[in-house]
N, C-alpha and C positions, 0 to 999 in steps of 0.2 A: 906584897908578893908579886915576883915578875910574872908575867902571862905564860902559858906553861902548854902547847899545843898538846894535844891528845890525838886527835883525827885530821885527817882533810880528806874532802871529798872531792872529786874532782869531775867536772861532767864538761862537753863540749856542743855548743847550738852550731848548728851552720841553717841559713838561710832565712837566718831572725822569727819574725810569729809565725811563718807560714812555710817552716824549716823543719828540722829534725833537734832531737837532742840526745847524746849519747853519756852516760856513765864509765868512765876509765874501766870499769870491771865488768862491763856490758850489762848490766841486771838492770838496769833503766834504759828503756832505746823506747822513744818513742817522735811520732810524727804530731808536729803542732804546726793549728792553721787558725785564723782570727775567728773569731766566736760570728757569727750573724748579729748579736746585738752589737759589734764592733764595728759592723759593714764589711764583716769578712766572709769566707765560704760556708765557717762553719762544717768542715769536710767530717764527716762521721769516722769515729774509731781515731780521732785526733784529738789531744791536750791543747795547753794554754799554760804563760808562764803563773800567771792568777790559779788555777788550778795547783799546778805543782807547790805556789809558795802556802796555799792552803792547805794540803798532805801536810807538807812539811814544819808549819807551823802550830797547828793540830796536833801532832804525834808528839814534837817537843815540850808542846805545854801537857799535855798527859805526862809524858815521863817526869817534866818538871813537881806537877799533883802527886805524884808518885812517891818523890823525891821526899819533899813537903813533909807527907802524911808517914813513909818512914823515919824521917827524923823525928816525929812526935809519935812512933810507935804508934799508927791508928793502921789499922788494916782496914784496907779499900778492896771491894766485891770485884769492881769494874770500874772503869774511868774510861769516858767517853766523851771527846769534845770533836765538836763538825767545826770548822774552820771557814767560816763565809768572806773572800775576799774579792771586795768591788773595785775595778778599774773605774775611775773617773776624769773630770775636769776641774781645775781651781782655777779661775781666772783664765791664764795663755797655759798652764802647764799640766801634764796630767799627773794623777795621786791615786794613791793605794788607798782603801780603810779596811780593816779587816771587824770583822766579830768573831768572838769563841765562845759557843754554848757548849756546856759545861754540864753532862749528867753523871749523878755519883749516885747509885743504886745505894738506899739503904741509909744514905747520911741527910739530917736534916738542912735543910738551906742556911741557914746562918752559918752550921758550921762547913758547908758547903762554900760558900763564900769566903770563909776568911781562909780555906785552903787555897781555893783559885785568888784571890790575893796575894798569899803568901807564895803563890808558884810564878805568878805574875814576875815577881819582884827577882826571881831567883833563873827563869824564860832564857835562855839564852837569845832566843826570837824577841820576846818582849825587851829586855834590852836595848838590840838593834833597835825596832822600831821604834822605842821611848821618844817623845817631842820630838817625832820626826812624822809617825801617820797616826790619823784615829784608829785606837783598839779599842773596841767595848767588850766586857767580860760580861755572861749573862749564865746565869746558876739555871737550868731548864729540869 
């Protein structure tokens, strides 16, 4: 099946980390400045692109859980994943690693697991990132 676009989102940085960033539709405007653990300002009431890609990464794996758990007809109380991603170093170059903790009110851990598994695999996010940064999925 050819690839089939559904959405695009479109958003605009000017001034790179310690810039603005704006949504086509205005509903994201915000001002980002490098974190203090970066050796940045750290300016208060400013983002980070690590920030954003963790909202973003977080919401699509819940809908993905979401997704999952109606195709097998299980109904989910609430689904909750915090999205932790670390800017680092590898060598000369810098890397992403993200984690997704993963609470699901009411469902036991294994089968807690094999949903966020199964959503893993289906992530539009996870995807992208496959064999490309470290993601650890953690059932909390």
């Amino acid at each position: 099946m050819a690839y089939q676009p559904l959405y695009t989102a479109v958003a605009t940085s000017t001034g790179g980390r310690d810039g603005h960033v704006e949504s086509s539709d205005g509903i994201v405007k915000l001002n980002l400045s490098v974190p203090r653990e970066m050796g940045g300002p750290g300016k208060p009431g400013t983002s980070n692109p690590e920030q954003l890609f963790a909202a973003g990464y977080s919401a699509c794996f819940a809908g993905a859980i979401g997704f999952v758990a109606t195709q097998q007809q299980k109904k989910l109380s609430d689904i909750q994943v915090t999205g932790h991603v670390t800017f680092g170093k590898l060598d000369d170059k810098f890397q992403l690693a993200v984690q997704l903790d993963v609470h699901l009110p009411g469902v036991d851990k294994a089968e807690a697991e094999k949903l966020v598994e199964q959503a893993h695999q289906v992530c539009p996010y996870s995807r992208a990132t496959r064999n490309n940064i470290e993601v650890k999925l953690a059932v909390v």
